[in-house]
Steps between C-alpha positions, in 0.01 A plus 500: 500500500486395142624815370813513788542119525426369197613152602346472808165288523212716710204286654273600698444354845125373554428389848201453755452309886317180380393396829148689530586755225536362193350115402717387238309200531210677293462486164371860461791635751777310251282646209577853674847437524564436147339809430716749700799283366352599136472811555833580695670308146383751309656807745802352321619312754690163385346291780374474812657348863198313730510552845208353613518373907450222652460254246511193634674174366326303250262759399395428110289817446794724557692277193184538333581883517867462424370297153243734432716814548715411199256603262582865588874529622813438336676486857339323800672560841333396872635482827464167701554384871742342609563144413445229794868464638461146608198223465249590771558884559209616247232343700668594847472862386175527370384336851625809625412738267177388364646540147815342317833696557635245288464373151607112432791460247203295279319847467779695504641368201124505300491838537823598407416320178278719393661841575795669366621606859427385841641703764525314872377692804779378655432741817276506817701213556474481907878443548642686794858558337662630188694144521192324494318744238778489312487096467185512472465696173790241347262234567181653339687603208705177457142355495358715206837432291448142507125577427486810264577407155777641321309742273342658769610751750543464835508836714597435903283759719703708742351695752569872469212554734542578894167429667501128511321595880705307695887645570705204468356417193586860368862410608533152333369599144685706282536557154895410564409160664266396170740610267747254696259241520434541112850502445571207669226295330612589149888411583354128600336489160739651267404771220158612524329705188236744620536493878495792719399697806224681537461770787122537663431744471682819328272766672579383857871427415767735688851567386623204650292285314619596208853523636497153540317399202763662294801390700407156591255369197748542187 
């Protein structure tokens, strides 16, 4: 990639389940971490992208990480829920789900202070139409602009994946519908450095995912 694309950055994506897996809450597991990220950094790789689910909202050791990781990356990237779309939705979901779907714009914003990208899962979203889906990903990433700071980058998910299990939810999320609802949410905030759309995931993506990546996010 270096040799072909020489200004392209290349991390490399580090993830694990945390939920009976992997206990970031452990010293010795962070410790662990830190080491892989160490030795992936000197693969030649300019930095590395976190994916680490579910962390929930509030969660200090996983800042602790994020802190701790810049010691051995030039580039830090992770993924993050979804940010709580109104007051009172973060704790209705994790009734439900036994773990937070949601992040609170608080935590949100702390950890996009110490990364240089944060890309929103802005999928798995439970609306039953492209309408919906579509306003729905204008709201999360209207959110992280107001939150994100300006040096940062902010990547909008888009699902290029097909087996959300339930059909209508396979209908009503597209990569065309985030790229709309991305769209939309940088029009309402004007000129927006370092912004973009990024497709989960490119091995599952068909042809018209990436039709509609390149003909509706330009």
């Amino acid at each position: 990639m270096h040799a072909r694309l020489p200004a392209v950055r290349v991390s490399a994506w580090l993830g694990q389940k945390v939920d009976g897996v992997l206990d970031l809450d452990d010293p010795a597991s962070r410790a662990n971490v830190l080491a892989s990220v160490a030795a992936v950094m000197k693969q030649g790789f300019d930095g590395v992208h976190y994916n680490f689910e579910p962390i929930g909202d509030g969660d200090t050791e996983f800042l602790d990480l994020l802190e701790r990781t810049r010691q051995h990356t030039r580039l830090l990237s992770t993924s993050t829920p979804q940010i709580e779309p109104y007051p009172g939705m973060r704790l209705a979901a994790r009734a439900v789900l036994a773990h937070d779907k949601y992040w609170s714009p608080g935590y949100f914003g702390q950890v996009a202070a110490r990364v240089d990208q944060v890309a929103v899962m802005t999928y798995d979203s439970a609306t039953p139409a492209q309408s919906l889906y579509g306003g729905y990903v204008a709201r999360q990433a209207g959110l992280a602009l107001d939150l994100v700071p300006d040096g940062t980058a902010l990547l909008i998910g888009a699902p290029a994946y097909h087996d959300h299990g339930v059909e209508w939810a396979d209908a009503a999320e597209s990569v065309a519908m985030a790229a709309e609802g991305a769209r939309l949410a940088l029009s309402d905030h004007g000129r927006r450095e370092r912004f973009g759309l990024a497709l989960y995931v490119d091995f599952a993506a068909t042809e018209e995912d990436w039709k509609e990546y390149m003909t509706r996010w330009r």
